[in-house]
C-alpha positions as CSV (number, residue, x, y, z in Angstrom):
1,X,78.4,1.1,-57.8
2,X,81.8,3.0,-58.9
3,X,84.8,1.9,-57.5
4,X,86.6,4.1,-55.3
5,X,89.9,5.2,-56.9
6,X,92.8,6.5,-54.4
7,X,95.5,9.6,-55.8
8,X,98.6,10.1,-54.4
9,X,98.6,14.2,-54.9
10,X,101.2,16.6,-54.7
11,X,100.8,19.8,-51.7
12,X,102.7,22.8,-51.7
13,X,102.8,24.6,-48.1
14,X,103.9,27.8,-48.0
15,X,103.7,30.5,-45.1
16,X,102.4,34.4,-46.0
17,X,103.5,37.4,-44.2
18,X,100.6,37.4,-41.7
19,X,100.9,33.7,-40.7
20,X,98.6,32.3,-42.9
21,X,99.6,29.2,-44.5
22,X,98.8,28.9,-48.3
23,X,98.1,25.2,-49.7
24,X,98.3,24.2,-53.4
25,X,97.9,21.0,-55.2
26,X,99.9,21.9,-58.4
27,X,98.1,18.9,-60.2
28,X,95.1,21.2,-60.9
29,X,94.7,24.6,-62.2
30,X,93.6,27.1,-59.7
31,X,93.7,24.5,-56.8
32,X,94.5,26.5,-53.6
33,X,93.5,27.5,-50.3
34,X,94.7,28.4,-46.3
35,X,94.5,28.1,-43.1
36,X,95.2,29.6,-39.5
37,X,97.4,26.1,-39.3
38,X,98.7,23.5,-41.5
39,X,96.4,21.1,-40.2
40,X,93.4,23.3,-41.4
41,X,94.9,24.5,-44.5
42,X,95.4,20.7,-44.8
43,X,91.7,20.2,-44.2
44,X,90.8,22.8,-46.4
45,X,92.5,21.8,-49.9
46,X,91.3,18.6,-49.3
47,X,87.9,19.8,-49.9
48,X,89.1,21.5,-52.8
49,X,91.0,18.7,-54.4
50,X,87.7,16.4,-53.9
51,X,86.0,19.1,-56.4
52,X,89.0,19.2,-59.1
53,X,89.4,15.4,-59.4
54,X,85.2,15.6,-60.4
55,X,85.9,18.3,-62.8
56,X,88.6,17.0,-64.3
57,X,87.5,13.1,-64.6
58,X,84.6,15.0,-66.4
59,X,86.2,17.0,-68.9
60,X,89.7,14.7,-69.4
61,X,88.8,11.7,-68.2
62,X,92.5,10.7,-66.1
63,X,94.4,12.9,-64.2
64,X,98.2,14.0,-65.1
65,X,100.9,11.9,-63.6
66,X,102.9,13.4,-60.9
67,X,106.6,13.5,-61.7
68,X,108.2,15.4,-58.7
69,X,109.6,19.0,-57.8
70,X,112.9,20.2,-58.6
71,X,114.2,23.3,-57.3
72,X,116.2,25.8,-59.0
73,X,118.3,28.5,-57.6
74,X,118.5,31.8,-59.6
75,X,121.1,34.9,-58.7
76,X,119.4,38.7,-58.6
């Protein structure tokens, strides 16, 4: 039996114009979804996260290392 393996992941929450709340784990390509609420758009990337950490064991073998956010403010 494989040992279980516990990650630590990164989410990005951020709010569109009709309520919607956008998730993203930025430690996967193409790793997004929503929800009506946090706690389902929560809910939702989980799901989502579960099938990119399959993928990418299969095809890298490891995940990347989180290092953190930074954020950066820019004049237009």
């Amino acid at each position: 039996m494989q040992e279980s393996k516990t990650y630590h992941l990164p989410i990005l929450i951020e709010q569109d114009e009709d309520g919607i709340f956008i998730v993203s784990c930025p430690s996967f390509k193409s790793c997004h979804s929503f929800g009506k609420t946090i706690d389902e758009a929560m809910s939702n990337i989980r799901e989502v996260i579960e099938i990119c950490i399959e993928e990418e064991k299969e095809q890298f073998g490891e995940l990347n290392r989180f290092i953190g956010f930074r954020e950066i403010e820019i004049a237009a």
